[in-house]
C-alpha positions, 0 to 999 in steps of 0.5 A: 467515518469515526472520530477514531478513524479521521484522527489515525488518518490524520496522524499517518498523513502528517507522518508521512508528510514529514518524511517527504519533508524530511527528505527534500532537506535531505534529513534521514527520518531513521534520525528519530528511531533511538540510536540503540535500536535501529543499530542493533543486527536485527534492526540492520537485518530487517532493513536489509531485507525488506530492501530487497528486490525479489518481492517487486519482481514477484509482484511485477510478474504477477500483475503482468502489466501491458499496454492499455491495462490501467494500474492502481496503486493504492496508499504507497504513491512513492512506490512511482520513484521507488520501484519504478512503476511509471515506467510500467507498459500499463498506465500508472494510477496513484492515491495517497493520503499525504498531500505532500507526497502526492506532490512530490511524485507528480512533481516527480513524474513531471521531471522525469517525463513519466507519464500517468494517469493520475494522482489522487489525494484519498483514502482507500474506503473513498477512492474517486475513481469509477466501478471497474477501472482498473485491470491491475492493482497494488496496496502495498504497506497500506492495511497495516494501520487499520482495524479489521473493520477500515480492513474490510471496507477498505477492501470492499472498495478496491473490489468495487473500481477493480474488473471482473477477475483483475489482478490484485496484490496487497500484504498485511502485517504477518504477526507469526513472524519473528519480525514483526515486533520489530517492524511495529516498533520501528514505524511506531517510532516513525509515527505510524502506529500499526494495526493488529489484525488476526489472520483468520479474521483477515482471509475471511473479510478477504474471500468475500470479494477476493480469490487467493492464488497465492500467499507469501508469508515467508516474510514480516508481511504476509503477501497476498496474490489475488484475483477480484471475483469474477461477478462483481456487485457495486451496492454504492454505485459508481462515484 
């Protein structure tokens, strides 16, 4: 891995580690986005919109989680307390960069009596987990951050710990959107600098390991329902 790359790593990382920070001192991280912006009414509407509950169902009724099934969340751990996924029939699985926001959500889990399979600090081109463990998947606001190359190999290793045609759903950033602009400064004001990929370049690093059943680009972020290709071919071996 690149100089490059482990820096941007450890600049996300410690970003959200101080959200999570920020939040057990009940600080609003939005205090650090200048006043002008974020209460402007297209900031206002953007937030408002990607509060939003529908994309979570759609996901949820895509993946059809069930007893037995073992779920990966990949890079957005604190979607266990925000969305609700530990409390999915299938068995919750989460990495993260952050090691701070791991903690919270197994501390979290703990609390509340959720039980997990496991969360894990790592990256999503490392992941510690063996080929073809997981049925079902998500990684969501996860992709944003990286070039086409991390892209590529990131997804490389989600085709690898995924089944034979195991059901996958992850979005990047939808450049054609006329929110886009806003959503790159708003996280450029958080610490996290997004990434700008070409879409074409994108969907063709994709097909590779990847079948596309459906794209939702209605949105700041494009949505990406997929299926892992029915023969997969792990060059690595299993970790």
């Amino acid at each position: 891995m690149g100089k490059g790359t482990q820096n941007r790593l450890k600049k996300i990382a410690n970003a959200y580690d101080l959200t999570v920070e920020e939040y057990v001192h009940d600080i609003d991280p939005m205090a650090k986005v200048p006043a002008t912006f974020r209460n402007s009414p297209a900031v206002i509407r953007f937030l408002k919109l990607s509060q939003g509950t529908g994309g979570r169902r759609a996901i949820r009724s895509y993946l059809q989680p069930k007893k037995g099934m073992k779920f990966l969340d990949v890079g957005s751990s604190a979607d266990l307390f925000n969305y609700d996924h530990g409390r999915w029939a299938s068995t919750y699985f989460g990495v993260d960069i952050s090691l701070a926001l791991v903690k919270a959500m197994r501390s979290y889990a703990n609390n509340h009596g959720i039980r997990i399979g496991g969360l894990e600090v790592a990256e999503m081109t490392r992941m510690p987990f063996d080929d073809g463990f997981f049925d079902i998947a998500a990684a969501i606001g996860v992709l944003e951050y990286w070039n086409l190359a991390y892209c590529k190999r990131a997804l490389r290793e989600l085709h690898r710990v995924l089944r034979p045609a195991a059901r996958v759903v992850l979005d990047m950033p939808n450049l054609a959107h006329p929110d886009a602009p806003i959503m790159r400064k708003l996280e450029a004001y958080l610490g996290r600098p997004h990434a700008t990929v070409n879409r074409r370049k994108f969907e063709s690093v994709l097909l590779k390991d990847f079948s596309v059943e459906r794209i939702d680009d209605s949105g700041a972020m494009l949505v990406y329902y997929l299926k892992n290709s029915e023969v997969v071919v792990h060059p690595t071996g299993s970790r």
